[in-house]
PLY file of the C-alpha trace (Angstrom):
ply
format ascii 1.0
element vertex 244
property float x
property float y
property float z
element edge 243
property int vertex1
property int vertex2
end_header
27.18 5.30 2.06
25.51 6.61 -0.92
21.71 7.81 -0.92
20.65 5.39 -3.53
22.33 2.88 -1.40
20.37 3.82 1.93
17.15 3.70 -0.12
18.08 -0.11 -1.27
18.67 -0.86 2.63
15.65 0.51 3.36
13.53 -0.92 0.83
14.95 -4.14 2.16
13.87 -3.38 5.34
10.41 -2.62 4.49
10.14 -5.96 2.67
11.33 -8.09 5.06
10.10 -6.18 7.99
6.29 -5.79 6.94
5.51 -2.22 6.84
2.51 -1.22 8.54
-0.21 0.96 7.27
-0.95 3.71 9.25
-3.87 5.65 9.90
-2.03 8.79 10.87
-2.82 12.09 8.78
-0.85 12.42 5.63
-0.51 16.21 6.08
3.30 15.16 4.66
5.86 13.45 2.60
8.11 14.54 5.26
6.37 18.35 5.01
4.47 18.85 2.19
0.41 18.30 1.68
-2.06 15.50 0.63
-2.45 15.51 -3.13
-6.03 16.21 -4.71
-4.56 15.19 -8.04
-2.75 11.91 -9.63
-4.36 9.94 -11.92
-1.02 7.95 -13.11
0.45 7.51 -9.72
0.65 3.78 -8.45
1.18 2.65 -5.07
3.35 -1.35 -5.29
2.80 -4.15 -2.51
4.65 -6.85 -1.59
2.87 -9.52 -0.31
0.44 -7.20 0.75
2.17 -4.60 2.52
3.44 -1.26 1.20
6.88 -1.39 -0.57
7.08 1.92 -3.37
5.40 4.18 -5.52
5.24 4.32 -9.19
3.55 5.69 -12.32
1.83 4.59 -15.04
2.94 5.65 -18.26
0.80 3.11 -20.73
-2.12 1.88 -19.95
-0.14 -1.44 -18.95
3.53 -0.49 -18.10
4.23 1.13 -14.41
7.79 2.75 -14.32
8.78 2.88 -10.89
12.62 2.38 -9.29
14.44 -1.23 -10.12
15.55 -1.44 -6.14
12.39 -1.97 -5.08
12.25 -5.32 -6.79
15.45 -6.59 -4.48
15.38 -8.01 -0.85
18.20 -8.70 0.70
20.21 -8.44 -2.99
17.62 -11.51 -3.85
15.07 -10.64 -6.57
11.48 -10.51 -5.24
9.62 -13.19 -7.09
6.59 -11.73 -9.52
3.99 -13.80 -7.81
4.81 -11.47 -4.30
4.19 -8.12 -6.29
1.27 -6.52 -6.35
-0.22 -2.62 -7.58
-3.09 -0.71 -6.08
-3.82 1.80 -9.31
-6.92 4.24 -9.75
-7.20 5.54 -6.54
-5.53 8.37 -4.06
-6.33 5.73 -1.07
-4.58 2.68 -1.37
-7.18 0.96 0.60
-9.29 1.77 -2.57
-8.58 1.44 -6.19
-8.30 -1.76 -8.25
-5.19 -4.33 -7.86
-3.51 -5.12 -10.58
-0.69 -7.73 -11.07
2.90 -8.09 -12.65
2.47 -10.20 -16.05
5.11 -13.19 -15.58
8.49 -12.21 -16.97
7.59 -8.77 -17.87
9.45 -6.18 -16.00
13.08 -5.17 -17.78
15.31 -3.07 -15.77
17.26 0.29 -17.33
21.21 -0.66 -17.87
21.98 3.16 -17.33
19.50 3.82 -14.06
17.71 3.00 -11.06
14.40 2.20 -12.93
12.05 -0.59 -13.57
9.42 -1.12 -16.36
6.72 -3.85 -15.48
3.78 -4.89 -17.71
0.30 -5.80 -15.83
-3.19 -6.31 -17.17
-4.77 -3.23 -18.49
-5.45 -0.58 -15.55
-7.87 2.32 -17.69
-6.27 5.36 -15.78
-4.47 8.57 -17.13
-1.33 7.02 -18.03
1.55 10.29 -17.26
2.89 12.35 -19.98
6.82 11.48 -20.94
9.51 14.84 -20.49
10.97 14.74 -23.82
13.66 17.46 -22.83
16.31 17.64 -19.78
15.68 18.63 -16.32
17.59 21.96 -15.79
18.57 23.21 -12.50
16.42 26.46 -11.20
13.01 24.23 -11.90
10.44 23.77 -9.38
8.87 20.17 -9.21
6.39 18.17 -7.59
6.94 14.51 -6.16
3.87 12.43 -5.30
4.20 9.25 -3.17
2.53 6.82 -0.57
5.62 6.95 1.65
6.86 7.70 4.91
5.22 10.51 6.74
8.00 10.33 9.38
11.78 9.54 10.12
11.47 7.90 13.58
10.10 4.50 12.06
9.24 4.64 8.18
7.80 1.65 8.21
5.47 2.44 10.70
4.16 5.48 9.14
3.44 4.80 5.39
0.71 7.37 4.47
-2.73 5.42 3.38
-3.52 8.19 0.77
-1.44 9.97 -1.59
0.73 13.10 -0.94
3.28 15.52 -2.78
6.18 17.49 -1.85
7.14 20.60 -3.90
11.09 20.69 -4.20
13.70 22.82 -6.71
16.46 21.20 -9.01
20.11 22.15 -8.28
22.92 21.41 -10.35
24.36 17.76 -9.68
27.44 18.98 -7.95
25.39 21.26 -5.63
26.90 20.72 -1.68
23.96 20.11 -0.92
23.68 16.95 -3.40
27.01 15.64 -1.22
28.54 14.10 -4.86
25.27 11.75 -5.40
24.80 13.36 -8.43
27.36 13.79 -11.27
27.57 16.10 -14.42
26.23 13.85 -16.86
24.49 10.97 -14.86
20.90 9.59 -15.25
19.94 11.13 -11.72
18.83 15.02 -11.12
19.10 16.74 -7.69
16.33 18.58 -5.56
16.20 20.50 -2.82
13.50 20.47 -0.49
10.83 23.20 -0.40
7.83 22.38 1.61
8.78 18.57 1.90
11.07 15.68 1.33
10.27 12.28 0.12
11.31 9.05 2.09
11.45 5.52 2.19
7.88 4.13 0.34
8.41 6.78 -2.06
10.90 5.50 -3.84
10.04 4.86 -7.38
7.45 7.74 -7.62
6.72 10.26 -10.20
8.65 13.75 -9.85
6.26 15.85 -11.91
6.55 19.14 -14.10
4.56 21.99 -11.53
1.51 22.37 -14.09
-2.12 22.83 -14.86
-3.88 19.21 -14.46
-3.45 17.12 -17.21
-0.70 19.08 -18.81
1.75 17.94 -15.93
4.94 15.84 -17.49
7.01 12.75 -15.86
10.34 14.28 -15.03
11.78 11.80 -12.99
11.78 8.69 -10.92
12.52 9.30 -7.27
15.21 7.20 -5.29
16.88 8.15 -2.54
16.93 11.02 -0.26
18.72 12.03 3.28
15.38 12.89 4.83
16.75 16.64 5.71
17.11 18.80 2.44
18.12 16.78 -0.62
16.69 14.09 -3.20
17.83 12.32 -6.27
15.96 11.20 -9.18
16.52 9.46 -12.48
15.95 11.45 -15.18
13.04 10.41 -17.68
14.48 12.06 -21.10
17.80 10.46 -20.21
16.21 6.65 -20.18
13.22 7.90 -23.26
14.43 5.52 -25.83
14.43 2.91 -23.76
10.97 3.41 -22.22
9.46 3.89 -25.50
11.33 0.43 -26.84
9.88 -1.63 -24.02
6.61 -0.50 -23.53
5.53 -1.23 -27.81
5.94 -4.49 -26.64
0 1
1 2
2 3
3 4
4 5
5 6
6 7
7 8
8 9
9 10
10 11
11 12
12 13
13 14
14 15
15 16
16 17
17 18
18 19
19 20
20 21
21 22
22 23
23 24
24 25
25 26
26 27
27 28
28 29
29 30
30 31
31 32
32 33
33 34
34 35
35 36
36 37
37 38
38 39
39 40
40 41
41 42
42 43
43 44
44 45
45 46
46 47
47 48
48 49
49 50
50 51
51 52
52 53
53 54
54 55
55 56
56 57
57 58
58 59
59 60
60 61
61 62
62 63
63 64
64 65
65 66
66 67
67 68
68 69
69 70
70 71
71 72
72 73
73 74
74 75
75 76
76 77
77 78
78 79
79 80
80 81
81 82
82 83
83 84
84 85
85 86
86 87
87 88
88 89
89 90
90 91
91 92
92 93
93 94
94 95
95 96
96 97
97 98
98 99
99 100
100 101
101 102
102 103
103 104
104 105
105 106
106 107
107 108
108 109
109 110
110 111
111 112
112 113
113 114
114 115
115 116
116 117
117 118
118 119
119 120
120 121
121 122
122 123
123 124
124 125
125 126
126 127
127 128
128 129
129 130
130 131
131 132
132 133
133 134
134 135
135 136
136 137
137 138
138 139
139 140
140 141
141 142
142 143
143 144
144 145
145 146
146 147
147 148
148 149
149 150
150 151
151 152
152 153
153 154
154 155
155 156
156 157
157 158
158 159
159 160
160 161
161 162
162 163
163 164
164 165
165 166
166 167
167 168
168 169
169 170
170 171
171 172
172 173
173 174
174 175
175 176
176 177
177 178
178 179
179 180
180 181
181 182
182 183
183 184
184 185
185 186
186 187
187 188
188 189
189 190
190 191
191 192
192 193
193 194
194 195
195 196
196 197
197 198
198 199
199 200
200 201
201 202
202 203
203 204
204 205
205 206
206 207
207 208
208 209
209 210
210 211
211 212
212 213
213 214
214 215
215 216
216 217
217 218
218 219
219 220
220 221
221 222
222 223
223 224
224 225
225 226
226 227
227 228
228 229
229 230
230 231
231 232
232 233
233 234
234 235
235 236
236 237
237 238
238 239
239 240
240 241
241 242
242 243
């Protein structure tokens, strides 16, 4: 079973489930540290309850992962989706909502583009060049802060994990990753994202404010790896969607 695949299972889960927010201390993504810092990053509901992460990279278009808009292979309906943007606590912050029948999936990768009412935060600064392997990075989510029930430990405020790129056919990437692909590989340095953080900015390591959108996290084996899509890769198409 691929990675991306587990993370669509478990997204599934999550949404049909009910994930629970926890008050337990987000001293992790799995490892890792609270974030201080994150302006752009967007935590997504459905019907209320914690689903993924994403980023905001207009002032009305979140990018964020296109299986977190699935349940059981059945789209979720607009209506169920909510954002909480604006705040590091997602029991804070303004809510925002999908406009109807704007969010357009990539052909070429696991992401999603969705258009909601204007949000006024620091929208995230687009990588206009590829991800090479050797590069630390930073991913920032409202996900799991565990692996013994992710559902039942979704972190109430934001938190970031500090990982390295490898090349795509790195063992450790177990063939997830391909010379060529949309997705990137990382290896875990002081934590590992899980389920909740799918769709979340990976982040350039950089003074505040001069940080870049690298990628968009989806799938990881909890232990030592991650995948995400590569932002330069899908550029074109961002840019074409979001002038509308």
């Amino acid at each position: 079973m691929t990675r991306r695949l587990r993370a669509l299972l478990l997204s599934a889960l999550l949404l049909g489930t009910g994930s629970v927010m926890s008050t337990a201390p987000a001293s992790a993504v799995i490892g890792g540290a609270k974030s201080t810092y994150g302006p752009w990053a967007v935590r997504m509901l459905v019907d209320g309850k914690p689903a993924c992460t994403g980023t905001a990279v207009t002032d009305q278009w979140i990018l964020t992962a296109s299986h977190c808009f699935y349940e059981q292979a059945q789209p979720v309906a607009d209506k169920r989706i909510s954002f909480k943007v604006g705040s590091l606590d997602v029991r804070k912050g303004a809510t925002v909502r999908p406009l109807a029948g704007k969010r357009v999936g990539s052909a070429k990768a696991d992401m999603m583009l969705v258009k909601v009412a204007p949000m006024g935060v620091r929208a995230a600064k687009l990588a206009t060049g590829p991800v090479r392997p050797g590069l630390k990075v930073r991913q920032y989510g409202w996900g799991a802060t565990c692996t013994t029930d992710e559902d039942a430990c979704q972190s109430p405020v934001l938190k970031q994990s500090d990982l390295k790129v490898v090349r795509p056919d790195d063992p450790r990437c177990s063939g997830h990753t391909l010379p060529g692909g949309p997705d990137f590989c990382m290896v875990k340095g002081t934590g590992i994202p899980a389920g909740g953080d799918s769709g979340g900015p990976v982040m350039s390591i950089a003074p505040q404010g001069q940080e870049v959108l690298l990628g968009v996290f989806n799938g990881s084996d909890r232990e030592q790896s991650a995948e995400a899509g590569e932002v330069s890769q899908q550029l074109a198409w961002i840019r074409s969607v979001t002038r509308r």
